[in-house]
Backbone as CSV, one residue per row, in Angstrom:
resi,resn,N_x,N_y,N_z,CA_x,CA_y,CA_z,C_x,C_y,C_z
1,UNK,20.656,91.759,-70.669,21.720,90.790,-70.570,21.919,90.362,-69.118
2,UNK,21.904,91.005,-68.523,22.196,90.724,-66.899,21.378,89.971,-66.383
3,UNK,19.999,90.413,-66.526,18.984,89.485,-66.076,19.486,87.829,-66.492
4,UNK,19.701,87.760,-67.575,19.769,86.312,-68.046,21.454,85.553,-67.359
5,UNK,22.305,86.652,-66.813,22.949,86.106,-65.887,22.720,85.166,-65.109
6,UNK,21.290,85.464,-64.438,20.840,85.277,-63.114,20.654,83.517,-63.529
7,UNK,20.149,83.436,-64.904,19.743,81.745,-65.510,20.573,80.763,-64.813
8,UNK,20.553,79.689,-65.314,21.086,78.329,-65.878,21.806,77.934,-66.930
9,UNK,21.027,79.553,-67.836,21.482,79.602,-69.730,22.974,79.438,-69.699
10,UNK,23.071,79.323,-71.280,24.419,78.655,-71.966,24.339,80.427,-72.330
11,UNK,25.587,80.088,-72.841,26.056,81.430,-73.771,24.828,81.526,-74.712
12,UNK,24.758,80.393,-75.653,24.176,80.206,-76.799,22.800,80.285,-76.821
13,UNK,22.492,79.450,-75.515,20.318,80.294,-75.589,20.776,81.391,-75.067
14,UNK,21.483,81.827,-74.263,21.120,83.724,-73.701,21.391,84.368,-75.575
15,UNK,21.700,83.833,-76.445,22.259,84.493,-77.348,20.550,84.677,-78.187
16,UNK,20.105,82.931,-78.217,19.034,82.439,-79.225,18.073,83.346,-77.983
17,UNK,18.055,83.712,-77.125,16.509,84.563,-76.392,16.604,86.117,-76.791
18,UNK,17.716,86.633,-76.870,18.006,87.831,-77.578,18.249,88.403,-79.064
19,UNK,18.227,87.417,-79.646,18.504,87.387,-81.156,19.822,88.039,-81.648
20,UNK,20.847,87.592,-80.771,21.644,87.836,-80.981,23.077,86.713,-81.148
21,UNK,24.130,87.117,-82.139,25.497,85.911,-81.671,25.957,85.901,-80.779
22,UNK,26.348,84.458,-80.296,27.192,83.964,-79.444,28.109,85.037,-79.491
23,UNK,28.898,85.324,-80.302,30.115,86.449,-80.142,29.905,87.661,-79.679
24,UNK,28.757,87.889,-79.685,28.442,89.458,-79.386,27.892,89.274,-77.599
25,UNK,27.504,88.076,-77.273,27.184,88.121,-75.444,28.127,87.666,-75.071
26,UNK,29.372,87.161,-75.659,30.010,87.309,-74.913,31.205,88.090,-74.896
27,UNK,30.898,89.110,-76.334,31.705,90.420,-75.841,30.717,91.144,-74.875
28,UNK,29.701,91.020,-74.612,28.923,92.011,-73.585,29.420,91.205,-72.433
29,UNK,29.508,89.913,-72.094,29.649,89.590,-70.835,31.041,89.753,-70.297
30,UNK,31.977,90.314,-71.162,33.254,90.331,-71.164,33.596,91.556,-70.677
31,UNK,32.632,92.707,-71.389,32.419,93.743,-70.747,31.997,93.873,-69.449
32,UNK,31.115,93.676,-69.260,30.334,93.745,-67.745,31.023,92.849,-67.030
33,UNK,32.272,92.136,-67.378,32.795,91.522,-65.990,34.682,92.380,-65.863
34,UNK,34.757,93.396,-66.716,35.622,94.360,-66.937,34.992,95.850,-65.895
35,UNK,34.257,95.867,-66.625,33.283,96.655,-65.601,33.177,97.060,-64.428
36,UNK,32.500,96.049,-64.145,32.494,95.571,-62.721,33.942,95.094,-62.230
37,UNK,34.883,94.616,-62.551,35.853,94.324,-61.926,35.937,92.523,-61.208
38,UNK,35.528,92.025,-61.580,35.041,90.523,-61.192,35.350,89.093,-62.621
39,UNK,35.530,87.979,-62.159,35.927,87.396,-63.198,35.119,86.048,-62.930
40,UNK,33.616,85.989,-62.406,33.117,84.762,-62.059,31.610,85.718,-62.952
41,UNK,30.802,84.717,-63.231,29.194,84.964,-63.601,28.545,85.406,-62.202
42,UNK,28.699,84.420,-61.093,28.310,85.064,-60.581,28.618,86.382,-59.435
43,UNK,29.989,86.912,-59.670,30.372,87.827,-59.094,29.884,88.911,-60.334
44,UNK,29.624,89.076,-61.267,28.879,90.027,-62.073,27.248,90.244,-61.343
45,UNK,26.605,89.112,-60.968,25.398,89.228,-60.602,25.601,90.040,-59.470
46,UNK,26.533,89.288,-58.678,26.099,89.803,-56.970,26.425,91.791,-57.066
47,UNK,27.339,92.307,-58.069,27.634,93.321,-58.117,26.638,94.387,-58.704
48,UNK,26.087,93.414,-59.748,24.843,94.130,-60.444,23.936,94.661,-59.343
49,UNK,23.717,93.425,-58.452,22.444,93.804,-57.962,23.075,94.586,-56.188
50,UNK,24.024,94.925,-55.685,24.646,95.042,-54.863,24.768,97.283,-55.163
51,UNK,24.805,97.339,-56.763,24.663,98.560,-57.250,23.235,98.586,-57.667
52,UNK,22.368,97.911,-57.642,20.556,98.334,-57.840,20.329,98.163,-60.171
53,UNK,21.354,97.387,-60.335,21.249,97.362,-61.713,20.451,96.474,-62.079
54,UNK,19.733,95.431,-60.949,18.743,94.242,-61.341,17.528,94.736,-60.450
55,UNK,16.344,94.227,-61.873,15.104,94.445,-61.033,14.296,92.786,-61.246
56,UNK,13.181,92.265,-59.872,12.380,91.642,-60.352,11.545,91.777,-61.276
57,UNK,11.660,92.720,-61.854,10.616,92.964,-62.999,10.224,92.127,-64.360
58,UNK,9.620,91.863,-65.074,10.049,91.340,-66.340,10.460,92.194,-67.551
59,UNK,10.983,91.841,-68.397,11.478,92.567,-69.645,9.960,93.247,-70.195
60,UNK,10.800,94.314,-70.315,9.165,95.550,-70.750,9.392,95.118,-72.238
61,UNK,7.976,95.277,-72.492,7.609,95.038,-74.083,7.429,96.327,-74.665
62,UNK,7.842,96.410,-76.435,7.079,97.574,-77.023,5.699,97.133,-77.236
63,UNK,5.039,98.430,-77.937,3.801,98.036,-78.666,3.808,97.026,-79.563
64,UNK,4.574,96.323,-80.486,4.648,95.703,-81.438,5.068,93.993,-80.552
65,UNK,5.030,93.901,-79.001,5.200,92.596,-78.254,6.529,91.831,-78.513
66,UNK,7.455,93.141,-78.795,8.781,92.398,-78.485,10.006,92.954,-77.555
67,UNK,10.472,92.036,-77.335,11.362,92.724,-76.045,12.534,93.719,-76.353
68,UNK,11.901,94.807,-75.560,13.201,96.121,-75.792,14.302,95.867,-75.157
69,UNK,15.133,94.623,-75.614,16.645,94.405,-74.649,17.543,95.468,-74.348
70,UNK,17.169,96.539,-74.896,18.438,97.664,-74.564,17.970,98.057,-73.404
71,UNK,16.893,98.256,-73.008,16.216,99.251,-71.525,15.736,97.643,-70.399
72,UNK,15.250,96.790,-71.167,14.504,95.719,-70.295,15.710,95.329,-68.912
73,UNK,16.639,95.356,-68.823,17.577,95.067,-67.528,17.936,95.723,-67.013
74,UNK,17.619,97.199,-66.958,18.056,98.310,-66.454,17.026,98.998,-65.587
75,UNK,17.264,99.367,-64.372,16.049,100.037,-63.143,15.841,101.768,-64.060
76,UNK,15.151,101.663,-64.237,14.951,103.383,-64.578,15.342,104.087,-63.689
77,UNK,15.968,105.323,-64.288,16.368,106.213,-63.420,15.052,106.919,-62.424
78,UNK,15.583,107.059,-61.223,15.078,107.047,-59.560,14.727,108.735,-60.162
């Protein structure tokens, strides 16, 4: 989810790239800006990545070539 912060995206494609509802990113984004303590998109980003929660990486795939959104935005633990 965070990664797709970083977009241009609407609520609604970050929703249609995850296969998920509109209602549900933006109870996640509602979260993560509770969270974090911030009430702008991009004060969620700058915090994400300010705590090491964004990587350049791309979204890791399973074997089956689809994106594991639960782990894909998250730095593995150091």
């Amino acid at each position: 989810m965070l990664r797709y912060l970083l977009t241009s995206l609407s609520v609604s494609e970050i929703a249609d790239h995850l296969f998920l509802s509109v209602n549900t990113v933006r109870t996640h984004m509602r979260h993560l800006h509770a969270n974090l303590g911030v009430h702008r998109r991009h004060e969620v980003v700058e915090q994400a990545c300010a705590l090491g929660l964004l990587h350049d990486a791309p979204a890791t795939r399973q074997s089956s070539g689809t994106v594991d959104r639960h782990t894909a935005f998250l730095r593995a633990p150091d």
